[in-house]
N, C-alpha and C positions, 0 to 999 in steps of 0.2 A: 232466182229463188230456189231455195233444194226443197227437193221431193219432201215428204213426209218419210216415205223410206230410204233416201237420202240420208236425212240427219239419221235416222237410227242405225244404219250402218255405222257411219261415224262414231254414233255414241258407244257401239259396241266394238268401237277397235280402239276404243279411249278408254273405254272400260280394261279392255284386257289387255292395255296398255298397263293402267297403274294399277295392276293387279284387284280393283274393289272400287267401290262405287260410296260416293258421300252423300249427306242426306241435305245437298244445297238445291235449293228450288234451280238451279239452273241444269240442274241433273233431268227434270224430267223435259222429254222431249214430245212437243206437239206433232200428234198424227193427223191434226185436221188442218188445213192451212188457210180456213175460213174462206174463203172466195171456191174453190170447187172441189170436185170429188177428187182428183190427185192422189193417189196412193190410195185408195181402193178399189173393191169390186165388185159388182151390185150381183147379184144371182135370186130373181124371184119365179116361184113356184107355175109351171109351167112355161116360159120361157126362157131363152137362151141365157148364160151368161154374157152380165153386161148390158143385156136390155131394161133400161129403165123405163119402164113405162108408164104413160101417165106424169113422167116427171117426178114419181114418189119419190125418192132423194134427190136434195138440190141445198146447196148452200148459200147462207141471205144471211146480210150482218153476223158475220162469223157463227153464224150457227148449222149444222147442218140437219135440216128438217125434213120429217117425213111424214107428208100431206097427202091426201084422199081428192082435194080438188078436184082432180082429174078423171076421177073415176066414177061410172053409171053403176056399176055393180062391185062389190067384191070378187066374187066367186072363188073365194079360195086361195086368192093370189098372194099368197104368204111371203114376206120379201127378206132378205137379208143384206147389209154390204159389208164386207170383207175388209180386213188390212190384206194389205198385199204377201205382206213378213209372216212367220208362224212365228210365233214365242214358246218360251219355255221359263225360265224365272223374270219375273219382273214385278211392278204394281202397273196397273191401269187404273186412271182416274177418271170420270167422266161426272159433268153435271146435266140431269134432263130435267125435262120440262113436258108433262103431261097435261095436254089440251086439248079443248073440245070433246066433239063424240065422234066414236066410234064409227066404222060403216054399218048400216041398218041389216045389212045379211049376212056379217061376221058374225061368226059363233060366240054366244052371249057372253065365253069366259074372256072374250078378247078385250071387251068394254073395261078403258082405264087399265090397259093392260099394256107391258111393253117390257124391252129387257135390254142384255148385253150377251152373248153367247162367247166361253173361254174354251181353250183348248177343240175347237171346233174344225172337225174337215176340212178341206181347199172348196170352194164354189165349184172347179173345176173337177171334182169326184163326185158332185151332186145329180142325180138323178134328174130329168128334167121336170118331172113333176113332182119332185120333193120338196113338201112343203119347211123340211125345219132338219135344218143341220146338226149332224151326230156330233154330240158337245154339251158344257155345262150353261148352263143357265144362271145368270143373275138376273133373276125376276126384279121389274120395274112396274109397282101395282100404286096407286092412287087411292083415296077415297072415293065410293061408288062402284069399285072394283068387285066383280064373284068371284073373281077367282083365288081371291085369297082374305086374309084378313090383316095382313102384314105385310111391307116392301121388304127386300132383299131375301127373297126365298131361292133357294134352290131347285130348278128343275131340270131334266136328266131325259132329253132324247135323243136313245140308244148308247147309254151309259148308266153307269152305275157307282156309288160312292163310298166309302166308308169311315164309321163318326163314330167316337168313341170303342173301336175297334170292332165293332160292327158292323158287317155288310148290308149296306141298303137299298132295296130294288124300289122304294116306292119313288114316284114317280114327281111328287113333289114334295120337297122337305120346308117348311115354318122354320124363318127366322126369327129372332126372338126382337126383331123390328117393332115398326108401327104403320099407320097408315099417311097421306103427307092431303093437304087438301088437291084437288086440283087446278093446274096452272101456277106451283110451285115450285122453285128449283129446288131438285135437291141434289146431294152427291153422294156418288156411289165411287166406293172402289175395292179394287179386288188384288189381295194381295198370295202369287202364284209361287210356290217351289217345286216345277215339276209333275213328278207323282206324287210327291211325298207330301205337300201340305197345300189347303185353298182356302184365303181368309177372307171376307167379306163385312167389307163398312160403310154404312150408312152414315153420314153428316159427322163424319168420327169415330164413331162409335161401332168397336165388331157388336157383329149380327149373328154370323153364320161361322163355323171352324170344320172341314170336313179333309179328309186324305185320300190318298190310290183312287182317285176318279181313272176309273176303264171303260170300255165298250162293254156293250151287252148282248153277251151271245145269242140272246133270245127275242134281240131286236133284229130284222130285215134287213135295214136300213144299214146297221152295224157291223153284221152280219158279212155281208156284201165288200165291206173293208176288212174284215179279216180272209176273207177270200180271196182279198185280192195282196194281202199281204202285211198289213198294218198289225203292228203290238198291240195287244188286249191291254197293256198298261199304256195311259194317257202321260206323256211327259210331254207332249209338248203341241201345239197347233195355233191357228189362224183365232183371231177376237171378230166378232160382229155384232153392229147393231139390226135390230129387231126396225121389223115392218109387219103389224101383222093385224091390219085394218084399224088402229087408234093413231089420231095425230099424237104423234112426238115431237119436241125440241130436244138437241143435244148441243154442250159446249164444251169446252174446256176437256178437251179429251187429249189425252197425254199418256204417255210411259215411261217410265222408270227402268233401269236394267238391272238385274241384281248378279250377285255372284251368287253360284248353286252351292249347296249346302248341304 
C-alpha cells in the first residue's frame, strides 16, 4: 500500500507532468489511510515529538480520532498531528465530528472546540512546551461552544492576515458561518494559493476569504522563526489537526494540488 505521502508525491509529478490539475474526484488524494497514523506526526505540548500519549490519536473504522480516555488530567497537553509534506497551493478537505465533553481542566474556551491549522511550522521547530503551532487556524466550533458563535473562524498563533486589504492583528476573526449541533458531520475545506489567497468552506458554502497570512513579529513564538531564518510571508507549510482537550472525529481527509497562480 503507499504512504499517504507516497501518492502525493506522485500526484505532484503527474500534476507537473500535464502541466494542471482537473476537477475529477479522482484528483484528490487521501492523506489518512484509515487503519493508522502513516504519514504523519503527532507533537503534543510538553513532550517529545511523536510521543502519543495516552493514545490521543489513533485510527478505528477509518476515522482518525482523538480521545481523552486516557487521561487523569489535562494539564495543558495541547496536541497536534502533522502531515509529514508542507504545502503551498492546494484544497484540503476534511469531515469532523465533534463529540462528547471536553476534559473538566481544559480551559473553558476549549469545550466544543477543535480545528485544522494551514501553513503551520514543522513539529520539528516546536518548542517542547509549545502549546499551538505558528500557523492559521480553521476553527472547528459546535453548538455549546464559548468560544465563538460560528464554525469556520479564523484564528492566528503567531501570524497575521489580511481581508479586504487590511491588516489584521486580531486574534480571531468570525466567519460568516453558523454553529452545527453536536456529534454532527460536518465538512470543512480550505482552499490555499500560497500567500496570495485562503478560502474557507463550510458544507459548500465560503465562509472566510482572507490574503498575505505572515508571521508576527510581535509574537515569541514567531519570532524565534524568524530568528532563525524563515520569510515573514507565509507561502507555504505543514496542515494539522487539533488536539486540544475536546473529543474529535475526523474523516475523509484528502488534497487537492493546484497549479500556483
Amino acid at each position: 500500500m503507499k504512504t499517504p505521502a507516497l501518492q502525493l508525491l506522485l500526484m505532484i509529478f503527474i500534476t507537473a507532468a500535464n502541466g494542471q490539475v482537473s476537477d475529477s474526484e479522482s484528483d484528490w488524494i487521501p492523506l489518512f489511510n484509515g487503519e493508522n497514523l502513516d504519514g504523519w506526526t503527532v507533537k503534543i505540548a510538553g513532550h517529545p515529538m511523536n510521543e502519543n500519549i495516552n493514545k490521543t490519536f489513533y485510527a478505528e473504522d477509518s476515522i482518525l480520532k482523538v480521545s481523552y480516555e486516557g487521561y487523569k488530567n489535562f494539564d495543558m497537553q495541547f496536541g497536534h498531528i502533522f502531515t509529514d509534506i508542507a504545502y503551498s497551493n492546494y484544497i484540503f478537505r476534511v469531515d469532523y465530528k465533534i463529540i462528547g465533553l471536553g476534559m473538566p481542566d481544559a480551559p473553558h474556551w476549549t469545550n466544543f472546540n477543535s480545528g485544522v491549522m494551514i501553513h503551520a511550522q514543522s513539529p520539528q521547530s516546536m518548542r517542547i512546551e509549545q502549546g499551538f503551532p505558528v500557523s492559521i487556524e480553521g476553527q472547528f466550533l459546535s453548538e455549546g461552544a464559548t468560544a465563538g458563535t460560528q464554525t469556520g473562524n479564523a484564528v492566528t498563533p503567531g501570524t497575521n492576515i489580511v481581508m479586504d486589504g487590511k491588516h489584521i492583528t486580531e486574534h480571531i476573526i468570525n466567519s460568516n458561518s453558523e454553529l452545527f449541533p453536536l456529534d454532527t458531520w460536518v465538512r470543512f475545506e480550505v482552499e490555499v494559493h500560497g500567500n496570495k489567497e485562503v478560502i474557507y468552506r463550510v458544507n459548500g458554502k465560503e465562509v472566510m476569504r482572507f490574503a498575505e497570512p505572515q508571521l508576527d513579529d510581535t509574537d515569541n513564538d514567531a519570532k524565534h522563526l524568524l530568528d532563525l531564518g524563515a520569510n515573514k510571508s507565509l507561502n507555504q507549510g505543514y496542515i494539522a489537526l487539533q488536539a486540544e482537550g475536546q473529543p474529535i472525529w475526523f474523516k475523509n481527509i484528502k488534497i487537492k494540488v493546484l497549479e500556483e497562480h
